[in-house]
C-alpha positions, 0 to 999 in steps of 0.5 A: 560163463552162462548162467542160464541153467543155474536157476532150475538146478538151484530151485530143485535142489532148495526144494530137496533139502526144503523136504528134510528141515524138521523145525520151520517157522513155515510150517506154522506160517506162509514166512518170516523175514528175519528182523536181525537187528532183534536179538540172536538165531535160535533154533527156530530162528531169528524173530519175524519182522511184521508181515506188513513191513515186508515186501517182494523185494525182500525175497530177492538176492543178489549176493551170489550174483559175482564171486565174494572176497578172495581168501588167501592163502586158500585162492578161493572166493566165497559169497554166502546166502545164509540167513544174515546175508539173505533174511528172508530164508529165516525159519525155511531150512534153506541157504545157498553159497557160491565158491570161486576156486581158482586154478591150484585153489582149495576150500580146505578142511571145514565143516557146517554143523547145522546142515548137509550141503549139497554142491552143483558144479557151474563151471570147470572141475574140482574134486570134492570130499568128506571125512566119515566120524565112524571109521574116518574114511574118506570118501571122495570124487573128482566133480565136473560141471553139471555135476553134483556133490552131497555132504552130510551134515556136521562131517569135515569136508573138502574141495580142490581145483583139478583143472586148469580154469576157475572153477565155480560151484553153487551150494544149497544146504538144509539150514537157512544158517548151516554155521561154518568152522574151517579146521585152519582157522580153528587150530591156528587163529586161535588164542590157545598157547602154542605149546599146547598146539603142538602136543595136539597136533604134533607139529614142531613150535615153528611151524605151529608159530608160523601158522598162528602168523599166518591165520592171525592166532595168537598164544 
C-alpha cells in the first residue's frame, strides 16, 4: 500500500476542520505543546509545557504510521493521534485516528462528542454511516478509496468492511480530543445490574448475561 497521497489528503483536511475550532490556545499564541503529566484537559486544553522545552521533534508523530491493536470481536485495529497520543496538537482543534478494518470487520456504533470527523479512505472499501438525533434516520454510503465521509459532531456513527481486503481509513476531527464512547461498551462493560439491561434494551437476561461477559461488564 502506498502511502505516497496520504500526506495532502490529511493536511487539506486538518486544515478544513482547523477553520471550525471556536476556542484554540492558537489564537492567542504560535502553540502549546501539551505538558500532560500537569492536571487534566479542559476546554481549552491541557496546560502549555515552557516554549522553551519544546523542540521540532515534538510536532512529529508516528502513531498512524502502522495499524494499532487488534480489537476483538469487532476485527479492527485502531491507532489514535489525539492530544495524549500526539501532545502537540493540544489547543489547535485537531486530531486524527487511523482504522484498520479487516475483511467482515466493523467499527460499531459509537460516537465522538467533541468533534465532527471526517474520514478518507486509503485502502479498499467500506461502508460508512450515521444516526441523525432528530428523526433518528440513518444516513449512509458505501465509501471507496479516495473517498471521503463526514460525520457530525456528537452523532452515533458507523463503518463496515464491504470487500474482500483490509480496508484502511484516515480520519481527521475538529477536537485535538474528539472523546470516543462505543455504544457496545457503554451497554455491556458496565457495572449497571443486568435486570436493569434488560428492561433497557429489551433483551433476554442471557443474552445481556452473555454480552457483559463478552465486554468485560459486570452487575
Amino acid at each position: 500500500m502506498s502511502s505516497t497521497p496520504l500526506l495532502p489528503v490529511l493536511l487539506s483536511i486538518v486544515i478544513l476542520l482547523s477553520g471550525v475550532s471556536t476556542t484554540t490556545t492558537a489564537l492567542t499564541q504560535d502553540f502549546c505543546v501539551a505538558n500532560l503529566p500537569l492536571g487534566a484537559d479542559t476546554p481549552s486544553g491541557y496546560q502549555c509545557r515552557p516554549a522553551a522545552t519544546v523542540t521540532a521533534a515534538d510536532f512529529y508523530s508516528g502513531a498512524l504510521a502502522r495499524p494499532g491493536i487488534l480489537i476483538r470481536p469487532f476485527n479492527t485495529s485502531l491507532a489514535s493521534a489525539f492530544v495524549q497520543q500526539y501532545p502537540a496538537v493540544n489547543g489547535l482543534g485537531i486530531s486524527a485516528s487511523r482504522v484498520d478494518i479487516l475483511p467482515g470487520g466493523v467499527v460499531p456504533l459509537h460516537t465522538h462528542p467533541e468533534g465532527s470527523e471526517l474520514l478518507y479512505v486509503l485502502d479498499g472499501a467500506l461502508v460508512a454511516g450515521f444516526i441523525s438525533s432528530s428523526d433518528n434516520k440513518v444516513y449512509y454510503k458505501e465509501v471507496n478509496k479516495g473517498g471521503m465521509f463526514l460525520f457530525p459532531q456528537g452523532l452515533l456513527h458507523f463503518q463496515y468492511n464491504s470487500g474482500d481486503t483490509t480496508a484502511v481509513a484516515f480520519a481527521a476531527y475538529s477536537s485535538s480530543n474528539p472523546g470516543l464512547q462505543i455504544l457496545d461498551y457503554a451497554l455491556f462493560a458496565n457495572n449497571l445490574p443486568t435486570s436493569y439491561v434488560v428492561k433497557g434494551t429489551f433483551l433476554a437476561e442471557a443474552e445481556v448475561r452473555r454480552l457483559k461477559t463478552m465486554f468485560g461488564g459486570s452487575g
